[in-house]
Each structure stands twice: as C-alpha cells, then as structure tokens.
N, C-alpha and C positions, 0 to 999 in steps of 0.2 A: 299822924301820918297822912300822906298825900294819896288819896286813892290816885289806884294806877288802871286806866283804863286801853282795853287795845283795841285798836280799829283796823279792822280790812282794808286795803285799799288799795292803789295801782298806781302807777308811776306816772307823768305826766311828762312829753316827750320834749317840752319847751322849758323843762328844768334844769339850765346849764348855767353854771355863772358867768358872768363877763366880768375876765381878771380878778383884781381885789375890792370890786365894786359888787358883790354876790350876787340877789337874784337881782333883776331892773324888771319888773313889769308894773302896767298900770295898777293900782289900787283897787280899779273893780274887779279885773282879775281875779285879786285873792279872794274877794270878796264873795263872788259869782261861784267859781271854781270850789266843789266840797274836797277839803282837805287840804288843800294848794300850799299852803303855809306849814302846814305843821309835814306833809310831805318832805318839804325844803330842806326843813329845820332836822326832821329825821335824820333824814340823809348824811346831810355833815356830822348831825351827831354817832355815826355809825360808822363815818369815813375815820373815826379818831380810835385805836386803838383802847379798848375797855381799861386796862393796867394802866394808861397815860390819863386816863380824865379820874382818875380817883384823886380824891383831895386837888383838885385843879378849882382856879378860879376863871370863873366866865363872865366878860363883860357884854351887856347888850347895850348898845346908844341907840341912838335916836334922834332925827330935826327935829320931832312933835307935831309933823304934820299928821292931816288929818287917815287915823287908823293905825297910828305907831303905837298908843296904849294897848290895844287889845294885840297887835303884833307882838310886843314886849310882854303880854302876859303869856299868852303862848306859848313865845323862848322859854321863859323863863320855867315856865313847870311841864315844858319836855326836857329839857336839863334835869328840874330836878328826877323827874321822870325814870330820867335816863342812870 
C-alpha cells in the first residue's frame, strides 16, 4: 500500500486554469512555491465527483521538458492517493 500522507496547506490565488490548456506557469514557479503542484492537482482532483473517479482511468502526458518527470510522479500518487 501507498502511504497516504496529508499536508496543511492554503490555496494560492493565481491558480486558475486558462481553458483546456490547465495551469501555464513558469517552472520555477512550481519549483519555488511549497505545494504549488500538488495544490493544482488537489484541486481537480476534488472538482470530480468521489462515485465518478472509482474504477476511472487517468491519463497524465507530457512534452518531457525539463520537470515533467517528478510533475508526473506527483499526479500520479495523488490519484492514487485520491
């Protein structure tokens, strides 16, 4: 099993998507910012109805520019998280 760990934390007020293009900020952003990503990721994942994401499949992509791996590890175990 996945330890589930939970963190405190506060919303950050420049977390809006633009369109079907989700968040756009620079990289050091997430970087800099404690939480920023997995915030994001929260979020949507909480925007989805509990009863609808059971047995659902989640895709994460990615260009593989630089910081998509550890982004994509993060999706990926707040999903399963979630």
């Amino acid at each position: 099993p996945i330890p589930v760990l939970t963190v405190q934390t506060a919303p950050y007020e420049d977390q809006r998507p633009t369109g079907g293009g989700g968040l756009r900020r620079p990289t050091a952003l997430f970087e800099s910012q404690r939480n920023y990503l997995p915030n994001f990721v929260q979020s949507l994942l909480s925007s989805v109805d509990l009863r609808d994401r059971q047995g659902c499949t989640m895709v994460v992509g990615s260009d593989g520019r630089y910081f998509s791996k550890t982004a994509i590890e993060i999706v990926v175990q707040m999903a399963a998280a979630n």
